[in-house]
VMD Tcl script that draws the C-alpha trace (Angstrom):
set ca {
  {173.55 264.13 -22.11}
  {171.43 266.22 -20.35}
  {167.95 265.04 -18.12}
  {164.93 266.52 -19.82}
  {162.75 265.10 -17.58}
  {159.77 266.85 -15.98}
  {160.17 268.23 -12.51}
  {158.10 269.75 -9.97}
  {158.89 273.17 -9.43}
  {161.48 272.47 -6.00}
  {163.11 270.14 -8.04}
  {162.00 267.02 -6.45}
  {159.27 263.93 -8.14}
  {155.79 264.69 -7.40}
  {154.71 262.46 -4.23}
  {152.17 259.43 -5.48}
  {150.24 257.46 -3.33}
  {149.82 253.53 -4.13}
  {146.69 252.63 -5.73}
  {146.35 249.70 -2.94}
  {146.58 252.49 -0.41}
  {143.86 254.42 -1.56}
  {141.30 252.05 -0.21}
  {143.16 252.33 3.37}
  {143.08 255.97 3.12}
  {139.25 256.33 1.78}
  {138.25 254.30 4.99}
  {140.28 256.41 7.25}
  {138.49 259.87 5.68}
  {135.72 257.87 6.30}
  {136.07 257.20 9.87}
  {137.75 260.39 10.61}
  {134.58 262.10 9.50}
  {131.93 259.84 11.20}
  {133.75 260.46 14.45}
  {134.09 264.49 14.25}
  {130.45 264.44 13.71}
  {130.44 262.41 16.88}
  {132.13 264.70 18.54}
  {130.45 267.49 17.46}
  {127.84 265.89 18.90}
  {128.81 265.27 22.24}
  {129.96 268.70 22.36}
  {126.51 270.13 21.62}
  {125.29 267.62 24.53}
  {128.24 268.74 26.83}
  {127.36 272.57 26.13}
  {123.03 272.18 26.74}
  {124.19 270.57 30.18}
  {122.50 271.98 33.14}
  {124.67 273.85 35.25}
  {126.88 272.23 38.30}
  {125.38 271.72 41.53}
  {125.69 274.28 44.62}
  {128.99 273.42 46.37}
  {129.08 271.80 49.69}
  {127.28 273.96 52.50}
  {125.56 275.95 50.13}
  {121.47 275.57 51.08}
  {119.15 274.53 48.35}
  {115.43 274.24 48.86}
  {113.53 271.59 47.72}
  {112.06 273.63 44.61}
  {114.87 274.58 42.69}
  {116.26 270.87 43.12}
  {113.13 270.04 41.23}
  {113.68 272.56 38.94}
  {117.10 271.84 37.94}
  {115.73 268.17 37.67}
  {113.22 269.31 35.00}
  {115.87 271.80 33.44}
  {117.64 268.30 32.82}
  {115.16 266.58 31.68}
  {114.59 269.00 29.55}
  {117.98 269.03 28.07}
  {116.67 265.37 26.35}
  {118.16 261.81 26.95}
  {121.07 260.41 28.21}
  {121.15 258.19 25.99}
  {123.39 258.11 22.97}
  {121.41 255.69 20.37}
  {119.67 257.51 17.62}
  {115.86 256.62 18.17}
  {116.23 258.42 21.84}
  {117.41 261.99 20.56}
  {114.66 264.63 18.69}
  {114.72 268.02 16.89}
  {118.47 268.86 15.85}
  {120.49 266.05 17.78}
  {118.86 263.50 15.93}
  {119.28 265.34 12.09}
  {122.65 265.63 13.11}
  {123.40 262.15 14.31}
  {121.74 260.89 11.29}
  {123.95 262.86 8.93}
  {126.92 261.53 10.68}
  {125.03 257.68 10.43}
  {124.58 258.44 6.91}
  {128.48 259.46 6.05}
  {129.46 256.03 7.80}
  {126.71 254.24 5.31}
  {127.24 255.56 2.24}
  {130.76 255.45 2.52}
  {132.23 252.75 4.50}
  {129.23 250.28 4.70}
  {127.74 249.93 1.69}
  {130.91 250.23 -0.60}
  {132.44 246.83 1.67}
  {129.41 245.13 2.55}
  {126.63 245.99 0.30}
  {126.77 243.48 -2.21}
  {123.94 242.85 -4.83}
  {120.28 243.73 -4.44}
  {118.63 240.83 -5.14}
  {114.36 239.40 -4.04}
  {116.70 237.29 -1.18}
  {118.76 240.29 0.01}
  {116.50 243.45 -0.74}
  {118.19 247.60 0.08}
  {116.78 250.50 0.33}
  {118.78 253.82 -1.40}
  {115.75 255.71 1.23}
  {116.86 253.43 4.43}
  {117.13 256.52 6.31}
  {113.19 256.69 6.22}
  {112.95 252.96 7.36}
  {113.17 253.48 11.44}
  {114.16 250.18 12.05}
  {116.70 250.15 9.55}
  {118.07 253.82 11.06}
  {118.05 252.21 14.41}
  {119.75 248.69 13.72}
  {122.65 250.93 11.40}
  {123.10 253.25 13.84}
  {123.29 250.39 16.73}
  {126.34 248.88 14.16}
  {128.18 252.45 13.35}
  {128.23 252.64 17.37}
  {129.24 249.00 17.73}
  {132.21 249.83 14.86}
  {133.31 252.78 17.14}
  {133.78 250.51 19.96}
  {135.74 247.36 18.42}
  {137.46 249.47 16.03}
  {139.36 251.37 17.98}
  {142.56 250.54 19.37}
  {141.30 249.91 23.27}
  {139.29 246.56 21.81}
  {142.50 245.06 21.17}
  {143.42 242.80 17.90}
  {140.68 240.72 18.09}
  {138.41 243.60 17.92}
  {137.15 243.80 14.25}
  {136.58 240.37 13.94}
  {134.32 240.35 16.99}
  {132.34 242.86 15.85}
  {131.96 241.40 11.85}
  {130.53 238.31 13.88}
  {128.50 239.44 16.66}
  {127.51 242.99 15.14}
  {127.78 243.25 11.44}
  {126.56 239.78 10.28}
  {123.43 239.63 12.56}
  {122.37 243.05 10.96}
  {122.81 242.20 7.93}
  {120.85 238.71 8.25}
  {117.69 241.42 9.92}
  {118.29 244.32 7.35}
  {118.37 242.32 4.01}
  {116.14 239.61 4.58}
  {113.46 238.30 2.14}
  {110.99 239.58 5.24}
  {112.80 242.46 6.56}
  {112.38 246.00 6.83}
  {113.30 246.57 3.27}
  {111.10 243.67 2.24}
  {108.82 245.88 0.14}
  {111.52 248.45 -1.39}
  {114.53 247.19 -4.34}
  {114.70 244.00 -5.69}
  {116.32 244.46 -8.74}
  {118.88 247.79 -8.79}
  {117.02 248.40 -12.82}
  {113.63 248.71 -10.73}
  {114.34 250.94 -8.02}
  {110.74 250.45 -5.18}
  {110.44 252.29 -1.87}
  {107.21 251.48 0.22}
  {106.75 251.52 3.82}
  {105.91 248.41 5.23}
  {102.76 248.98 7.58}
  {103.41 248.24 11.22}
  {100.47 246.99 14.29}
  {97.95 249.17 15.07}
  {98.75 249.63 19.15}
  {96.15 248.22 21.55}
  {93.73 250.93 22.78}
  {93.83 250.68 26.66}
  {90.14 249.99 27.90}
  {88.97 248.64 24.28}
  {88.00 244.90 23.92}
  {89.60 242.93 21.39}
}
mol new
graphics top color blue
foreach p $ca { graphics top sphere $p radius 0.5 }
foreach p [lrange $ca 0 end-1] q [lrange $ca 1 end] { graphics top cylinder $p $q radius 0.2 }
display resetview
């Protein structure tokens, strides 16, 4: 009796990937995405960089040191978290942010919107909530790479992810006047201090 049953055109079974891996390979896109951003990043940082100093025995006068001081200056902050970068670096960083939430974060740890654990769907207009994310994507880069050892992801779910999460979603948080109930979607700004005027009497 002859096989009549489908093949692929080579002749072989098409290839089928486990349903239980699919998980494990939707997490990996996930990070693999989040950290090309991040390098496109760095490499937009690494190409704005002022250039080199004068070699050794090469005479520089006191003005263009200051001026390759402001040139670098110019170039923005050194520093990597979100809130210190402007203009481009910080659209760019917040797209990257944004993959990492939408499809890493909130798919494992969101869990229900409820008056005790309030969300946003608009975080990315609540600055605290931008900068205490982007504090834990960075934090995730760190102890989820191979270099923090085995005991890596577990120190970050209990130093890093689970005090965010107690700050982002509490009943007084940053979200505390946005969704309750995922039926009555709310977004509202919660008004911050006024600062104190230097000079004015309280």
């Amino acid at each position: 009796m002859s096989d009549t049953s489908p093949t692929t055109a080579a002749g072989t079974d098409p290839f089928r990937v486990p349903d239980g891996d699919l998980d494990d390979l939707a997490s990996t896109l996930a990070k693999t995405m989040a950290e090309v951003r991040q390098h496109g990043v760095i490499l937009d940082r690494l190409g704005s960089e002022p250039e080199p100093a004068p070699a050794v025995g090469q005479q520089t006068d006191s003005a263009s040191e200051a001026e390759a001081a402001a040139d670098k200056q110019a170039d923005g902050p050194a520093s990597v978290f979100i809130l210190a970068l402007g203009g481009e670096a910080y659209a760019v960083e917040l797209a990257a942010l944004s993959d990492w939430v939408n499809y890493l974060f909130l798919p494992v740890y969101g869990r229900e919107i409820s008056t005790n654990r309030p969300w946003c769907a608009q975080w990315h207009e609540h600055l605290e909530a931008v900068a205490r994310l982007h504090a834990l994507w960075l934090s995730w880069q760190q102890f989820t790479d191979t270099e923090a050892g085995l005991s890596g992801p577990s120190t970050w779910h209990r130093d890093h992810l689970d005090q965010t999460l107690a700050h982002l979603r509490a009943p007084d948080g940053p979200f505390a006047a946005c969704t309750t109930s995922a039926n009555r979607p709310n977004h509202r700004l919660l008004t911050t201090p006024a600062p104190e005027q230097a000079g004015v009497p309280a």
